[in-house]
N, C-alpha and C positions, 0 to 999 in steps of 0.2 A: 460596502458600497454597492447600489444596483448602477450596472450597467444597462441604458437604455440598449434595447432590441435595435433600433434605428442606426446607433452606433457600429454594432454586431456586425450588423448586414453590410456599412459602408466596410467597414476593416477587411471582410472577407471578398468583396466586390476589388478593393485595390490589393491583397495578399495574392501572390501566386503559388501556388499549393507545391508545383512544379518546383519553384528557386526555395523553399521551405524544406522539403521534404530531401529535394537535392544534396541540398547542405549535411547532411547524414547519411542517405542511402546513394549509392552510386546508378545513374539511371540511365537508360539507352533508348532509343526512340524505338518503336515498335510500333508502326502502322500508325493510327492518330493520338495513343499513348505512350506514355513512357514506361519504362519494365526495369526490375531490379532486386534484389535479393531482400527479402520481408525479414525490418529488423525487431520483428517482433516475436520472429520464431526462427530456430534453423532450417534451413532451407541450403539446397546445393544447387538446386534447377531456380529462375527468377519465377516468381510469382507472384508477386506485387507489384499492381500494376496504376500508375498517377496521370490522371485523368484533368488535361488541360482545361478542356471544353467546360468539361462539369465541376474541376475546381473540387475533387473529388479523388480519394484514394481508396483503395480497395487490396485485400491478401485474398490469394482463393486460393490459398493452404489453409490459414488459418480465422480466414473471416473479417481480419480487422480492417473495421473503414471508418472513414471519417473525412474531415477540411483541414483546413491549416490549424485552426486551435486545438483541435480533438487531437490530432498528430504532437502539438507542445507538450499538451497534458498527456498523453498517452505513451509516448518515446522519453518528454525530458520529465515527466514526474511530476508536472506544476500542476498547481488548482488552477482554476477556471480564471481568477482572476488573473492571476500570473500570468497566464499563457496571453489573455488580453490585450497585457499592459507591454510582455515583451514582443508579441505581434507591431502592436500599436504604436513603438519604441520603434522599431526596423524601419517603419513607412512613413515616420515623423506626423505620427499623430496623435494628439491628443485625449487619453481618456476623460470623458464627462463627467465631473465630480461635481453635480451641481445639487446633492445630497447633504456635501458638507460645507462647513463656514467659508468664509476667505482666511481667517486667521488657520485652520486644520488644512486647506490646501496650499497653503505657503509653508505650510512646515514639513509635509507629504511630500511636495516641491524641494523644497532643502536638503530633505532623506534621501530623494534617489537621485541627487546630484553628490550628495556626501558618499554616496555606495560606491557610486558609478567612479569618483576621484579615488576611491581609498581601492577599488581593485584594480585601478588602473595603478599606480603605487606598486601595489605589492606585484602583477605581473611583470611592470619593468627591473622589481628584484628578481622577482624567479629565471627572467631571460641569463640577468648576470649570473647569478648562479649555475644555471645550465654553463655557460660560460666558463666559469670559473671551475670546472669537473674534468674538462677537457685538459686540460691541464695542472691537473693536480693529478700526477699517479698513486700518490698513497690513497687517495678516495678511490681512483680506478681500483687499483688493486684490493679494497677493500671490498666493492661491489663484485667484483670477480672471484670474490674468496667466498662472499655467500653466494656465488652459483648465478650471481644474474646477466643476464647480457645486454649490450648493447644499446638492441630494440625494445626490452623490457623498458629499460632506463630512458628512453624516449615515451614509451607509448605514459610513463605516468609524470612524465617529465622534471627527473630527480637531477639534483643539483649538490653542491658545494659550498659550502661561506666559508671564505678562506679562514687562516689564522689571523690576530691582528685587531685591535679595537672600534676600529673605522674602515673597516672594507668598506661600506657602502658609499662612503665619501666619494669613492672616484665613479660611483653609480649615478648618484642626484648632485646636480648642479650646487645645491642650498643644501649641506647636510643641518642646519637649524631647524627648515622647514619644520612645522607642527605637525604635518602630516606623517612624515615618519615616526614618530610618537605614536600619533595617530592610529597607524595601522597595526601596531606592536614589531616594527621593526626596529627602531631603536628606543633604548633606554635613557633617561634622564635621571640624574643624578637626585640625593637626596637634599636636601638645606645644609647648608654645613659644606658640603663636599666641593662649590665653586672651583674652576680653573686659577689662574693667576689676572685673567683680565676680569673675575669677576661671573664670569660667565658658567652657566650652571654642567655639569660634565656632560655627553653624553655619549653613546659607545651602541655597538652595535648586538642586538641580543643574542643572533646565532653567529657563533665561533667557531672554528676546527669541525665541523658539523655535514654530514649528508642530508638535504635537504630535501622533504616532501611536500610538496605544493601539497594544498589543501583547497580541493573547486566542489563548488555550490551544482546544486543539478543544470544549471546552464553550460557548463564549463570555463566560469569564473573563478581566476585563484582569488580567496578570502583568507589564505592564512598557509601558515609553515608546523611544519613536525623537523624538529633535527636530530640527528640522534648521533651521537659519539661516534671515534674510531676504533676507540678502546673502551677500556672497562668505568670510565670514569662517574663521577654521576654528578647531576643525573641522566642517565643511560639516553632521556629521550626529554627532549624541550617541544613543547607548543608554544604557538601562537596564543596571547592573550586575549579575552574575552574583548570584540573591537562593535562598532557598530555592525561590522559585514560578517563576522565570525562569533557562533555561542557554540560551545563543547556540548553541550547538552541539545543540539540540534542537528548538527551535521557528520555526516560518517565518512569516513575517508573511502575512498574511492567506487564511491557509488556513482557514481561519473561517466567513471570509464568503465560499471561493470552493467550498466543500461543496460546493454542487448542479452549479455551471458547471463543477467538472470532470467530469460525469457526461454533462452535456448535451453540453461540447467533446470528451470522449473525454479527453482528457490535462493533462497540469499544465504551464504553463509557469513557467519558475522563472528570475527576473531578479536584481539587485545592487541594486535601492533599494526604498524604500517608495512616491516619487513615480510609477515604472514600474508598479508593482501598480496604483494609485488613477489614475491614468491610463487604461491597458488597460483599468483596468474598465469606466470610464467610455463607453471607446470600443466597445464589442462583445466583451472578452475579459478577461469576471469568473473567467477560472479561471488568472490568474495570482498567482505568490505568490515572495516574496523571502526570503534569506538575511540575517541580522542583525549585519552587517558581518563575518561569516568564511567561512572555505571553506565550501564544502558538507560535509557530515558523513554517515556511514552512518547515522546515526539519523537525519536530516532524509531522504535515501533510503527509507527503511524505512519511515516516515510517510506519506512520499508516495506509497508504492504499498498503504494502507490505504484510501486514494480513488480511484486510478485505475492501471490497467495500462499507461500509456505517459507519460513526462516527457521535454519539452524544457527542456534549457538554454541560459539564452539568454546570451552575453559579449560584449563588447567585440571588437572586431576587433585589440586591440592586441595587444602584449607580454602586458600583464597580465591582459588577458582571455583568452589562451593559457594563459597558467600556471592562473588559476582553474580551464580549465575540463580542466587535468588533473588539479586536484587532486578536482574533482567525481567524474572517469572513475575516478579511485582509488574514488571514493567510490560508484560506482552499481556497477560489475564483480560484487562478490558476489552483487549484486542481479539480473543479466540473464540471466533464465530464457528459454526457450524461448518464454512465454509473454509479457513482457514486451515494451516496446519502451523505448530510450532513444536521444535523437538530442543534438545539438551545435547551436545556432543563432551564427550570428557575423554581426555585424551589421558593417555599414561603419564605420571609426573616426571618422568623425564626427559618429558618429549614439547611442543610447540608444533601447531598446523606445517612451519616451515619444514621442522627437523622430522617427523614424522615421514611425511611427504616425500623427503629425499632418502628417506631410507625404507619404504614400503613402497613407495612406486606410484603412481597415480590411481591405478587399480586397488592397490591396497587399502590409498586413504577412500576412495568410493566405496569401497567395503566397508569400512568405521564407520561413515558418513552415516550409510547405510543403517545401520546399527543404532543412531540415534536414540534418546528417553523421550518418549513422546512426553508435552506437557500434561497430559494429565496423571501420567505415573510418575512426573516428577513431582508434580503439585501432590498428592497422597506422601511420597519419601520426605518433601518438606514437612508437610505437615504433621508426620510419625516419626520426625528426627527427634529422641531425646526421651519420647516415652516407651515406657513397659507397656506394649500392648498384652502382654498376659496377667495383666493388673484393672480394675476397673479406673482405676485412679489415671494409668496411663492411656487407656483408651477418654475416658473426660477428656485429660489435657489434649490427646490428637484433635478431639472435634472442636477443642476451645481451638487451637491453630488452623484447624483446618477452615474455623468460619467465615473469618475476614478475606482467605485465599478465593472462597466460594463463592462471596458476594461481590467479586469483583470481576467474575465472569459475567458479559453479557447472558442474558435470554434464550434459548435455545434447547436442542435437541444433548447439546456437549454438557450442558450446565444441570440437567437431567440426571444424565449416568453418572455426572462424577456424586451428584449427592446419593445416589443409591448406591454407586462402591464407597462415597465414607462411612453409610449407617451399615453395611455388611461386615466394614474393617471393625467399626467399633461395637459393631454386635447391637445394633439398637432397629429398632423399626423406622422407614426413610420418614413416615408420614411424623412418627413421633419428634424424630431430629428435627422436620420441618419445622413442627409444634416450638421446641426449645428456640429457634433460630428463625423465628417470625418477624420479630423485626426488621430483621435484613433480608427477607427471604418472600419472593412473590405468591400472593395468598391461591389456597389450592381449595376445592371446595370439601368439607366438612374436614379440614385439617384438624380442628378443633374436636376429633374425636381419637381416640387410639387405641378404640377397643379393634379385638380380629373379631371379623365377621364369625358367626355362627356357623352351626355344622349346617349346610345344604346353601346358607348365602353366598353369594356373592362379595367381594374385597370392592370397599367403596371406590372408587377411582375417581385421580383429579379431575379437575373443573375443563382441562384444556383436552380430555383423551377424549373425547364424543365430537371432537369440533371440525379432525381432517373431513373433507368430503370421498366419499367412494366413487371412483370412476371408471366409467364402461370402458374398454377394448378399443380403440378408434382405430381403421387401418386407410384413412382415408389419406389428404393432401395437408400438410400442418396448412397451407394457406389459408382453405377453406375455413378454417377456425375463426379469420380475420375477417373474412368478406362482409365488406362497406353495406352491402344488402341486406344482410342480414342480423344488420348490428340494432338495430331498431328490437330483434328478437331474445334478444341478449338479457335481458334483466333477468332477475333471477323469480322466481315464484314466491307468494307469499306464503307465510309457516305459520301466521298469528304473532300476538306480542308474544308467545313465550318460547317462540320457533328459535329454531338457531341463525336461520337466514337475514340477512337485512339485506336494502334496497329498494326495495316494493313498497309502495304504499299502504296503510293500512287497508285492510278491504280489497287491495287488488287482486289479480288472478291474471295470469300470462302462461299459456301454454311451452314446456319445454322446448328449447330449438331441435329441432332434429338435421343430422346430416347421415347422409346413406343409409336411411333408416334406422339409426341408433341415436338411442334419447344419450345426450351432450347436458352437462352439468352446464345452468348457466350464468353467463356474468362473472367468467375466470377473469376478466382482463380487469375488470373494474372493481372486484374484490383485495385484487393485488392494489391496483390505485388508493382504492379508499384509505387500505392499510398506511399504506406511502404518503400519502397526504396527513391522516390523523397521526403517523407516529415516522416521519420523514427519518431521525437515527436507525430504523431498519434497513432501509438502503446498504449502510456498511455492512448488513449479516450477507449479503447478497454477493456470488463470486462474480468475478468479470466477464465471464460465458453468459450467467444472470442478466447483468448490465446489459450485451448488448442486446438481446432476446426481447426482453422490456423496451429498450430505444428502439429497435427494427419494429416493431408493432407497427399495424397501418392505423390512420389517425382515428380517432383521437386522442388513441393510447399512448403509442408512442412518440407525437411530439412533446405529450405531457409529461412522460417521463423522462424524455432528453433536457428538458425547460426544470422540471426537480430534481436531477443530476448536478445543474451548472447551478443554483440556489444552494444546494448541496455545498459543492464547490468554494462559492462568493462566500455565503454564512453562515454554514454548518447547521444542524438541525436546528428550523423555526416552529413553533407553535404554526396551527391552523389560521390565523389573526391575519398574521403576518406574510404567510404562503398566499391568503389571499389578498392581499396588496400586490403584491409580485403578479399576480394574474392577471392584472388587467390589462385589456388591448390585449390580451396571449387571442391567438387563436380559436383556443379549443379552452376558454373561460368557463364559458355556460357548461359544458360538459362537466367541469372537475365540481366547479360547486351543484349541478343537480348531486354527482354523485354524495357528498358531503350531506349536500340536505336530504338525501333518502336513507339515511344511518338512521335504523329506529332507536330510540330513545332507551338506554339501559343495555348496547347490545353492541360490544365492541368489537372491532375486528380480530381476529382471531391467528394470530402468527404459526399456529400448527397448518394451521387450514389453509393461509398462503404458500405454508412452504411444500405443502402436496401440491395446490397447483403449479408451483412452479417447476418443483419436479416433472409434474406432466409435461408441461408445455415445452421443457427442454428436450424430454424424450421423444416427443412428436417430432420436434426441429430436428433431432439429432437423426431419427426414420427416413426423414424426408430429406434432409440432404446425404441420405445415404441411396436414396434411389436416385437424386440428380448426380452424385458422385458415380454411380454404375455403369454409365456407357464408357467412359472414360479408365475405368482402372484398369483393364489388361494395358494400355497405351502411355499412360500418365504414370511414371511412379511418384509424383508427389500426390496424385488423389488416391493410388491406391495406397500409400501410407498413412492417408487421413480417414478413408474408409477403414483400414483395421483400429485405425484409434479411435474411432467412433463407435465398432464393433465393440471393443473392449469397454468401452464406459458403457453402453448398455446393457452389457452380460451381466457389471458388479452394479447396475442401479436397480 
C-alpha cells in the first residue's frame, strides 16, 4: 500500500519522539534535550541525545539519527510500513488505505482486530503462567538446576502450566470460548471423542511444562515453547501455526536480544529456547533460536534487519550437518558483499548451553571466534561425497556446487567463490562460466576459452574496465555536497561507446574541480541511477552505506530516504512503478532527469558504484575524524570512536 506523504507528515507532527524513544531508552533532561545511553551501540558515558524541539534524535558515538518511525524500524526491526501503522495505532489514527477495495480493507480491518484479540489471549496465559512458577518448586528447582536465576527468568518471562487437563479454566471466565482454540492453547477433541453432555472434549495443550513465551519484534507474546521436566517426549511442545504465529518466521528471542546484537556485532542463532536463556545469562544476550524447524529465508531476512553478521551455531553431528545446510540454503541469497555469515559446530557432546558452562564465556568467544566462514562451508558442501582426485569427483563437486553458486547475489563474494570452485576442480573460471551460463551473469567473450597467446594479454570480464580511478582528495567530505556546485556535477561525455552515461549526446562539461584537484564527476547520481534502475541493490548496501546515502544534501539524499521506505512498503519495483511513487516528491524532476540521461545500451555498472561508495565512505569516515580531534584527549567515547575509525581505514 502507499502511504500518502501528507499522512507521514501529520503522524510525525502528533508522535512525540521523546514519549517513543522513552519507552526503551531511559532519558534525563540535559539542558533543552534529553540524554541517555544509545541502544544502538554500547556505550557507558550517555550519548544519545532526543531532541524535543526538532522531534529528532541523534547518537554522537555512533551516528544514528532519525524521528519516531526511523527509531520503530531501526530499534524494533519493522518495515516502514509497520513502524507507520504501530505509530499510527498509539495516537489513534488511522492509516489511508484508499489504494484498496472496501471489501480488502474490511478484511485488513478484521486481521488486526483478530491479532490484536488472540495476543491479548495468549498474554493473559503467560501472566498465569508466570504465576503458576511461583509456586511450583519442582519447576523452581528445575530452572535452578540448569544454572538460571531469578532475573534471567523475568527478563524472558518463563512460566509454568501446571499438571491437570484444564488449568486454564480457572484463567478464562468461558473455557469453550473459540479463541482458545484459536490461539493454540487449548485442544479440541476429535469426532468420536464427545463428553457425556455431548460436548466435544477439550484440554489444555501445555502440561507439567516450563513455559517460553514466544514475542514478535514489538514485544507481543504470539505463542508458547514448553519443554518437559524430565526426559519424556516430546522433550519440547510449540505453539501451533495460529494467525499471530508461523515457525518458519519468527525466532525466539530476538526481542529481548534487540540491543545485544548491536553491542556484539552479530546474532548468534542456536536449536533451543534453553541455549538462548542460557547464553544470555552468561554474557551473550544476542542469541536467538529457531522454533523447532530449518532455518527459513524469512528468519534470514529478519536477522539482518538487526545486524550485518549471523552465526549459526549446530551440533557436531549428522544432524546438525544437515541443519546447517539447510540454513546455507537459507542465508546464500542473503550474502552480500557486505554481510558476513559463518557455521559454528560445536563438539557432539556438547550444546551452546553445556559448552558455555564448562569453558567459560571467554572460552565460548574463542569457538565463536573460530567460526566456518560461508564460503568455505559452501566449497565442503559442495565437495562432500566426491573424490576430488578423480575427474568424475571433481564433475560431481561443480554439478553441487552450481545451484549453491547461483543463489548467491551479484557481487565481489560471488566472484571469488567461482574462481576457488574452478581452482578446486582444476578447470579454467571463464570455461566453468562457459558450462554454467545459464545460471550464471554473462561476462564478455566468455564464449571463448582459448589462453591468450605468448605476449597477449588474458581477455578480462565485461565489468573489470568499469570501477572509476580516483584522485587523492584531502579536502572537507562536505565540500563534495555543496548545493553550488551541484549544477557542475554531471559527468562528461565519452561518446556512445564511452563507459560514462548521463550527458547528452554531444555535450561537453568541464570536470568539477575542488582545491585544485580534477574530482570524478556525478558520484552521487551514478549511485541513484543505479538505485532507481535496479532498487534490489539497496540490500547489497551495509547500514554505515544506508545512512551516508540518506545524510546527502538534497537532492540525493531525500531521494534516497523516499527509496529506502518504497524499499520498505514493496520491496523491489521496477522503474514504472518507482515512478508513480514520485510524484509531488520534492526532488521528482531530478530523479527522472537522471533516468532519462542513461544512454541507451549502457547500464549502470555495480563495480563502479561500489568504488564510489567506497570512496565516499572513506572521505566521511576522514572528516569525521578531524571533527572527532579536538575532543579525544577529553571524551573517551570520541576517542574510542576515532580509533575505530582509524582502524577501518587502515584495512579499507
Amino acid at each position: 500500500m502507499a502511504i500518502p506523504q501528507s499522512f507521514i507528515q501529520e503522524l510525525l507532527a502528533r508522535a512525540d519522539v521523546v514519549d517513543i524513544v522513552g519507552r526503551y531508552v531511559q532519558l534525563k533532561k540535559g539542558g533543552a534535550n534529553f540524554m541517555g545511553l544509545c541502544p544502538f551501540h554500547g556505550e557507558k558515558s550517555p550519548s544519545f541525545s532526543v531532541s524535543p524541539s526538532k522531534q529528532f534524535y541523534h547518537c554522537f558515538g555512533c551516528g544514528k539519527n532519525g524521528n519516531a518511525i526511523s527509531f520503530l524500524m531501526e530499534h524494533g526491526g519493522m518495515t516502514f510500513v509497520e513502524a507507520v501503522k504501530d505509530l499510527a495505532q498509539q495516537y489513534g489514527l488511522q492509516v489511508p488505505e484508499d489504494d484498496v477495495s472496501p471489501q480488502e480493507r474490511a478484511r485488513a480491518a478484521q486481521a488486526r482486530e483478530q491479532q490484536a484479540t488472540l495476543t491479548s489471549v495468549l498474554e493473559k496465559a503467560g501472566i498465569a503462567y508466570i504465576k503458576h512458577l511461583r509456586s511450583a518448586p519442582r519447576a523452581i528447582d528445575y530452572l535452578k538446576g540448569r544454572g538460571l536465576s531469578g532475573e534471567i527468568a523475568k527478563t524472558f518471562g518463563l512460566g509454568y502450566a501446571p499438571e491437570g487437563w484444564r488449568a486454564l479454566a480457572s484463567v478464562f471466565p468461558d473455557y469453550n470460548d473459540p479463541l482458545l482454540v484459536e490461539s493454540g492453547l487449548v485442544i479440541t477433541g476429535e469426532p468420536g471423542e464427545e463428553n457425556s453432555q455431548g460436548e466435544a472434549k477439550r484440554y489444555d495443550r501445555f502440561r507439567d511444562r516450563i513455559m517460553f513465551p514466544i514475542r514478535n519484534v514489538k514485544g507481543e507474546c504470539i505463542g508458547f515453547g514448553g519443554r518437559v521436566l524430565g526426559d519424556e517426549k516430546p522433550k519440547y511442545l510449540n505453539s501451533p501455526e495460529t494467525p499471530v504465529f508461523s515457525k518458519g518466521r519468527e525466532l525466539y528471542g530476538l526481542f529481548e536480544a534487540r540491543t545485544a546484537l548491536r553491542e556484539h556485532g552479530y546474532a548468534l542463532v542456536t536449536e533451543g529456547y534453553m541455549d538462548v536463556v542460557a547464553l544470555a545469562q552468561l554474557g551473550f544476550a544476542n542469541a536467538v533460536a529457531t522454533l523447532g524447524t530449518a532455518c527459513t529465508a524469512d528468519h534470514v531476512q529478519k536477522l539482518f534487519r538487526f545486524t550485518d553478521s549471523v552465526v549459526f551455531s549446530f551440533d557436531g553431528d549428522s544432524a546438525g550437518r544437515r541443519a546447517a545446510r539447510k540454513a546455507l540454503d537459507a542465508a546464500l541469497p542473503f550474502a552480500t558483499d557486505v554481510r558476513t555469515v559463518k557455521f559454528l559446530f560445536l563438539p557432539a557432546e556438547h550444546d551452546p548451553d553445556s559448552y558455555i558452562r564448562e569453558h567459560g564465556q571467554e572460552g565460548f568467544a574463542a569457538y565463536v571466534a573460530k567460526a566456518v566462514p560461508l564460503s568455505k562451508f559452501m566449497l565442503e558442501a559442495a565437495g562432500e561425497g566426491c573424490d576430488l582426485d578423480t575427474a568424475e569427483g571433481r564433475a560431481h563437486m561443480a554439478s553441487n556446487a552450481r545451484p549453491l553458486w547461483s543463489l548467491l547475489p551479484d557481487g565481489t563474494l560471488k566472484h571469488q567463490l567461482l574462481a576457488e570452485i574452478a581452482d578446486t576442480v582444476l578447470i579454467d573460471s571463464r570455461e566453468l562460466l562457459q558450462i554454467w551460463q545459464p545460471a550464471a551473469p554473462s561476462y564478455k567473450n566468455s564464449s571463448s576459452s582459448r589462453k591468450p597467446g605468448k605476449g597477449q594479454r588474458p581477455k578480462q570480464p565485461e565489468y573489470a574496465d568499469a570501477a572509476p580511478h580516483f584522485e587523492e582528495f584531502s579536502g572537507n567530505f562536505a565540500d563534495l555536497h555543496d548545493e553550488g556546485a551541484y549544477a557542475a556535477s554531471l559527468p562528461m561525455d565519452k561518446g556512445a561507446s564511452g563507459r560514462s552515461f548521463g550527458a547528452k549526446p554531444g555535450a561537453s562539461r568541464p570536470p568539477r574541480r575542488i582545491a585544485g584537484r580534477v574530482l570524478p564527476a556525478g558520484r552521487e547520481d551514478r549511485v541513484l541511477r543505479l538505485m532507481l534502475t535496479e532498487p534490489q541493490s539497496w540490500d547489497k548496501l551495509s547500514g554505515e552505506e544506508h545512512v551516508l546515502l540518506c545524510e546527502l544534501p538534497a537532492p540525493h539524499g531525500p531521494l534516497f530516504v523516499w527509496l529506502e521506505s518504497q524499499l520498505h512498503e514493496h520491496g523491489p519495483q521496477p522503474w514504472a512503478a518507482l515512478r508513480e511513487g514520485l510524484r509531488e516528491h520534492p526532488h521528482e524532476k531530478h530523479a527522472i532527469d537522471q533516468i532519462a540521461q542513461l544512454l541507451d545500451g549502457i547500464e549502470c555498472d555495480w563495480n563502479e558504484v561500489r568504488a564510489i561508495l567506497d570512496q565516499l565512505l572513506k572521505l566521511k569516515r576522514q572528516q569525521e575524524m578531524v571533527d572527532l580531534l579536538p575532543r579525544v584527549l577529553a571524551d573517551p567515547a570520541a576517542r574510542q570512536r576515532y580509533e575505530a575509525l582509524s582502524g577501518l581505514l587502515k584495512n579499507s
